[in-house]
C-alpha positions as protocol buffer text, in pm:
chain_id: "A"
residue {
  index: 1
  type: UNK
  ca { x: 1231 y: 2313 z: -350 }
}
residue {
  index: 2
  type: UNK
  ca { x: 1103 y: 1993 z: -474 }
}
residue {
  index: 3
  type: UNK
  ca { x: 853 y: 1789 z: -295 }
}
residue {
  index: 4
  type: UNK
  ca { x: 882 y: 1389 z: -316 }
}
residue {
  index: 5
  type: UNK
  ca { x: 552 y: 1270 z: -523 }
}
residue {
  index: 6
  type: UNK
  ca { x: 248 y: 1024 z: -380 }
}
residue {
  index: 7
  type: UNK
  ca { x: 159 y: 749 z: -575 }
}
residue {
  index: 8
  type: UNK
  ca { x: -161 y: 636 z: -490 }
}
residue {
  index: 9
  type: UNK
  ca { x: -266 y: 252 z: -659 }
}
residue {
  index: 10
  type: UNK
  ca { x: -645 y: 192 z: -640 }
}
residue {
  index: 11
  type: UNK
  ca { x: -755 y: -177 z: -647 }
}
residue {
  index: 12
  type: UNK
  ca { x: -1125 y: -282 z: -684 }
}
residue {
  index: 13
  type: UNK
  ca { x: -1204 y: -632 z: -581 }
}
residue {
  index: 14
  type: UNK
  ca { x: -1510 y: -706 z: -849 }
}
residue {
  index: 15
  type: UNK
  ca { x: -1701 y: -969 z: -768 }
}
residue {
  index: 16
  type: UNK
  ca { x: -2017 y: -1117 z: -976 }
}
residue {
  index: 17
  type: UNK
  ca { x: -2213 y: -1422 z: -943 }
}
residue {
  index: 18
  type: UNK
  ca { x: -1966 y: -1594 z: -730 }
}
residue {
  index: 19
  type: UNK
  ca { x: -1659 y: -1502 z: -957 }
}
residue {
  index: 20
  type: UNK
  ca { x: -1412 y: -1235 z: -936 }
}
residue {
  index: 21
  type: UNK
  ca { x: -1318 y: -1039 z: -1189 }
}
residue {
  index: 22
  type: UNK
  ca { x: -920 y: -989 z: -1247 }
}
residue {
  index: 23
  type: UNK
  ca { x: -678 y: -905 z: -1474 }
}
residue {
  index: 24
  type: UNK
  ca { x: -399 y: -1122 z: -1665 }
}
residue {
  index: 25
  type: UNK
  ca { x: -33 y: -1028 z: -1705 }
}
residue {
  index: 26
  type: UNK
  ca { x: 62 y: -1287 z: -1989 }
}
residue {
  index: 27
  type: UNK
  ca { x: 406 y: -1183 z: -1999 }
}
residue {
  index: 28
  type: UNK
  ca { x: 500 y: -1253 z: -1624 }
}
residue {
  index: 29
  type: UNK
  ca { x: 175 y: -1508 z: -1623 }
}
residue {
  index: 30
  type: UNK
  ca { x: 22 y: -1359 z: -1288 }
}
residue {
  index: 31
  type: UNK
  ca { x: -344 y: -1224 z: -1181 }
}
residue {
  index: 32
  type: UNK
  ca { x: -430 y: -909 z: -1046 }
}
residue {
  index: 33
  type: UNK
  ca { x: -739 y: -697 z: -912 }
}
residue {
  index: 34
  type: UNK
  ca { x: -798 y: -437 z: -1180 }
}
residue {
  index: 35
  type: UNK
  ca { x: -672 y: -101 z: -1080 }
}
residue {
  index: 36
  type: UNK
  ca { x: -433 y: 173 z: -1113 }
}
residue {
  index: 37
  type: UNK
  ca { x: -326 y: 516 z: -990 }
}
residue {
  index: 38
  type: UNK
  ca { x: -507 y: 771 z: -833 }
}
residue {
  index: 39
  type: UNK
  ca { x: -506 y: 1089 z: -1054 }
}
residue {
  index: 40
  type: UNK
  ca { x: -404 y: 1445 z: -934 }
}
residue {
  index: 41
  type: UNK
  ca { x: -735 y: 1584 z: -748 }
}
residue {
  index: 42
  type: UNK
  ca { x: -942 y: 1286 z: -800 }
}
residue {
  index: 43
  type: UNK
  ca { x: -1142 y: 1143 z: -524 }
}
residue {
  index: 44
  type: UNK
  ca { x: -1086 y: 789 z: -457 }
}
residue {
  index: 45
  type: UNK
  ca { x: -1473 y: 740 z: -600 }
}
residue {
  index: 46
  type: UNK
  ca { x: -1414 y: 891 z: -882 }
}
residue {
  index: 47
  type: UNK
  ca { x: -1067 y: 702 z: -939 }
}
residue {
  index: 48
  type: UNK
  ca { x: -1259 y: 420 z: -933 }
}
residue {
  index: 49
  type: UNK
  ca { x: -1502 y: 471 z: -1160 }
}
residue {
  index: 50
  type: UNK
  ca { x: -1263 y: 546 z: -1386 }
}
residue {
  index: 51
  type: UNK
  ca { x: -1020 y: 304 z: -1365 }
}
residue {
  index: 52
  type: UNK
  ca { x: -1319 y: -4 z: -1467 }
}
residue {
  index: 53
  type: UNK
  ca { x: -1448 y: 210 z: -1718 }
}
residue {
  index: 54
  type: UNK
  ca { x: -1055 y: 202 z: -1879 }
}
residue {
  index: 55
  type: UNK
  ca { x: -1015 y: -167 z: -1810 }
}
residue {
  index: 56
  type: UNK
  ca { x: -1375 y: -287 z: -1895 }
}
residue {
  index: 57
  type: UNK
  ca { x: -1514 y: -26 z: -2116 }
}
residue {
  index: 58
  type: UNK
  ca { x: -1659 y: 276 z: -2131 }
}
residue {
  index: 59
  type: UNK
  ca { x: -1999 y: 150 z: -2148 }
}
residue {
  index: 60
  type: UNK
  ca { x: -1943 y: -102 z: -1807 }
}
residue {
  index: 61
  type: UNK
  ca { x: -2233 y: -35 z: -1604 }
}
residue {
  index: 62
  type: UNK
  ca { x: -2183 y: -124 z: -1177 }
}
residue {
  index: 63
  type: UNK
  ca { x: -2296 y: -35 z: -829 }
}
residue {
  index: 64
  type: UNK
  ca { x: -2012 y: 12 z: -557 }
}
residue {
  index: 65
  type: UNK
  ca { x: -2122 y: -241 z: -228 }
}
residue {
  index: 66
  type: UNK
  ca { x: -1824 y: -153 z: -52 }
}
residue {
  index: 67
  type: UNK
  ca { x: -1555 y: 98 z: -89 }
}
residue {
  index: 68
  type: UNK
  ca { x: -1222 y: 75 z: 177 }
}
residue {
  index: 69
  type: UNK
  ca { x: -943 y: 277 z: 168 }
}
residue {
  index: 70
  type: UNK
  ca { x: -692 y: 88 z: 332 }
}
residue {
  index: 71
  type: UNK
  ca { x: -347 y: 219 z: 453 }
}
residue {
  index: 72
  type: UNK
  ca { x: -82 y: 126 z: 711 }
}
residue {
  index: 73
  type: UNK
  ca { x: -250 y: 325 z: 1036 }
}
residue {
  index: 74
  type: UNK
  ca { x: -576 y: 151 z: 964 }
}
residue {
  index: 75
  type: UNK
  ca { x: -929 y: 64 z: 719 }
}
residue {
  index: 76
  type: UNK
  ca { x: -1155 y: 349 z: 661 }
}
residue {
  index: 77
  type: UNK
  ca { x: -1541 y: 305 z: 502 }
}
residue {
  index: 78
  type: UNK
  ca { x: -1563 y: 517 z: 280 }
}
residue {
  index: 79
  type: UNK
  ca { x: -1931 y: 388 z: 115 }
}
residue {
  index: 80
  type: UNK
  ca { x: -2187 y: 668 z: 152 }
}
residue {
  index: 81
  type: UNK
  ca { x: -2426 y: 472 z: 376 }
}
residue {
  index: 82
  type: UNK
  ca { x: -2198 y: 331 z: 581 }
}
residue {
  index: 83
  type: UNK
  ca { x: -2247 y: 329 z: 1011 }
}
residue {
  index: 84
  type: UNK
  ca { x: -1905 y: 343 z: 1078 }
}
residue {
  index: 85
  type: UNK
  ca { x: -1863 y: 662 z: 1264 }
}
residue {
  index: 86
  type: UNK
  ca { x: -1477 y: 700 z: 1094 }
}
residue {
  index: 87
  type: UNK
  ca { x: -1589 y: 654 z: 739 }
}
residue {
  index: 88
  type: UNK
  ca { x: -1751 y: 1047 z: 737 }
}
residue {
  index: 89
  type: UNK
  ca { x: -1439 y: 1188 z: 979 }
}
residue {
  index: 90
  type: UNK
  ca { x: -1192 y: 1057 z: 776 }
}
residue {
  index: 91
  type: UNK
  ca { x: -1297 y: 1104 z: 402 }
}
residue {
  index: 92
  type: UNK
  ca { x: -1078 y: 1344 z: 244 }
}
Protein backbone atom coordinates (compact mmCIF):
# COMPACT_ATOMS: atom_id res chain seq x y z
CA UNK A 1 0.00 0.00 0.00
CA UNK A 2 1.25 3.33 -0.90
CA UNK A 3 0.81 6.33 1.20
CA UNK A 4 0.23 9.87 -0.62
CA UNK A 5 3.56 12.05 0.29
CA UNK A 6 3.64 15.61 2.43
CA UNK A 7 5.33 18.31 1.02
CA UNK A 8 6.17 20.67 3.46
CA UNK A 9 7.58 24.44 1.90
CA UNK A 10 9.38 26.49 4.62
CA UNK A 11 9.48 30.29 4.05
CA UNK A 12 11.61 32.66 6.23
CA UNK A 13 10.68 36.26 6.10
CA UNK A 14 14.43 37.89 6.64
CA UNK A 15 14.40 41.11 7.55
CA UNK A 16 17.60 43.52 8.22
CA UNK A 17 17.94 47.10 8.74
CA UNK A 18 14.59 47.91 7.43
CA UNK A 19 14.96 45.67 4.22
CA UNK A 20 13.85 42.29 3.47
CA UNK A 21 15.74 39.89 2.10
CA UNK A 22 14.16 37.85 -1.01
CA UNK A 23 14.87 35.93 -3.76
CA UNK A 24 14.64 36.68 -7.71
CA UNK A 25 13.15 34.36 -10.32
CA UNK A 26 14.62 36.12 -13.55
CA UNK A 27 13.00 33.82 -15.80
CA UNK A 28 9.29 34.43 -14.70
CA UNK A 29 10.64 38.03 -13.21
CA UNK A 30 8.90 37.55 -9.66
CA UNK A 31 10.17 37.83 -5.84
CA UNK A 32 9.98 35.39 -3.28
CA UNK A 33 10.83 34.76 0.55
CA UNK A 34 13.76 32.37 0.48
CA UNK A 35 12.74 28.89 1.33
CA UNK A 36 12.13 25.41 0.37
CA UNK A 37 11.05 21.96 1.51
CA UNK A 38 11.08 20.46 4.67
CA UNK A 39 13.38 17.34 4.62
CA UNK A 40 12.35 13.79 5.84
CA UNK A 41 12.79 13.96 9.85
CA UNK A 42 13.90 17.45 10.01
CA UNK A 43 12.47 19.78 12.50
CA UNK A 44 11.09 22.87 11.14
CA UNK A 45 14.29 24.70 13.08
CA UNK A 46 16.53 22.83 11.65
CA UNK A 47 14.86 23.17 8.03
CA UNK A 48 15.43 26.51 8.46
CA UNK A 49 18.70 26.79 9.23
CA UNK A 50 19.41 24.97 6.46
CA UNK A 51 17.57 26.27 3.87
CA UNK A 52 19.58 30.16 4.41
CA UNK A 53 22.67 28.48 4.79
CA UNK A 54 21.88 26.88 0.93
CA UNK A 55 20.55 30.17 -0.36
CA UNK A 56 23.02 32.59 1.43
CA UNK A 57 25.98 30.54 2.23
CA UNK A 58 27.32 28.32 4.35
CA UNK A 59 29.10 30.78 6.33
CA UNK A 60 25.61 33.17 6.85
CA UNK A 61 25.57 33.87 10.40
CA UNK A 62 21.62 34.87 12.04
CA UNK A 63 19.47 34.80 15.13
CA UNK A 64 15.75 33.50 14.66
CA UNK A 65 13.24 36.55 16.36
CA UNK A 66 10.31 34.74 15.42
CA UNK A 67 9.54 31.35 14.12
CA UNK A 68 5.51 30.52 13.01
CA UNK A 69 4.38 27.57 11.61
CA UNK A 70 1.39 28.48 9.93
CA UNK A 71 -1.27 26.05 8.49
CA UNK A 72 -4.98 26.10 7.58
CA UNK A 73 -6.48 25.21 11.36
CA UNK A 74 -4.39 28.01 12.76
CA UNK A 75 -0.59 29.96 13.75
CA UNK A 76 1.53 28.17 16.18
CA UNK A 77 4.86 29.93 18.02
CA UNK A 78 7.13 27.87 17.76
CA UNK A 79 10.28 30.34 19.14
CA UNK A 80 11.76 28.79 22.29
CA UNK A 81 10.90 31.71 24.59
CA UNK A 82 7.76 32.31 23.49
CA UNK A 83 4.45 32.89 26.21
CA UNK A 84 2.08 31.50 24.06
CA UNK A 85 0.78 28.58 25.95
CA UNK A 86 0.17 26.58 22.26
CA UNK A 87 3.65 27.12 20.98
CA UNK A 88 5.11 24.14 23.64
CA UNK A 89 1.64 21.85 23.16
CA UNK A 90 1.81 21.92 19.70
CA UNK A 91 5.55 21.57 18.61
CA UNK A 92 6.03 18.37 16.98
Amino acid sequence: MSYPQIHVRLRMIIIKNGQVLLTHNKAKNYYYYIGGHLEYGESILDGCVREIKEECGADTEFTFQKILYIRAGGVWDLTENSDNPKSKKNRH
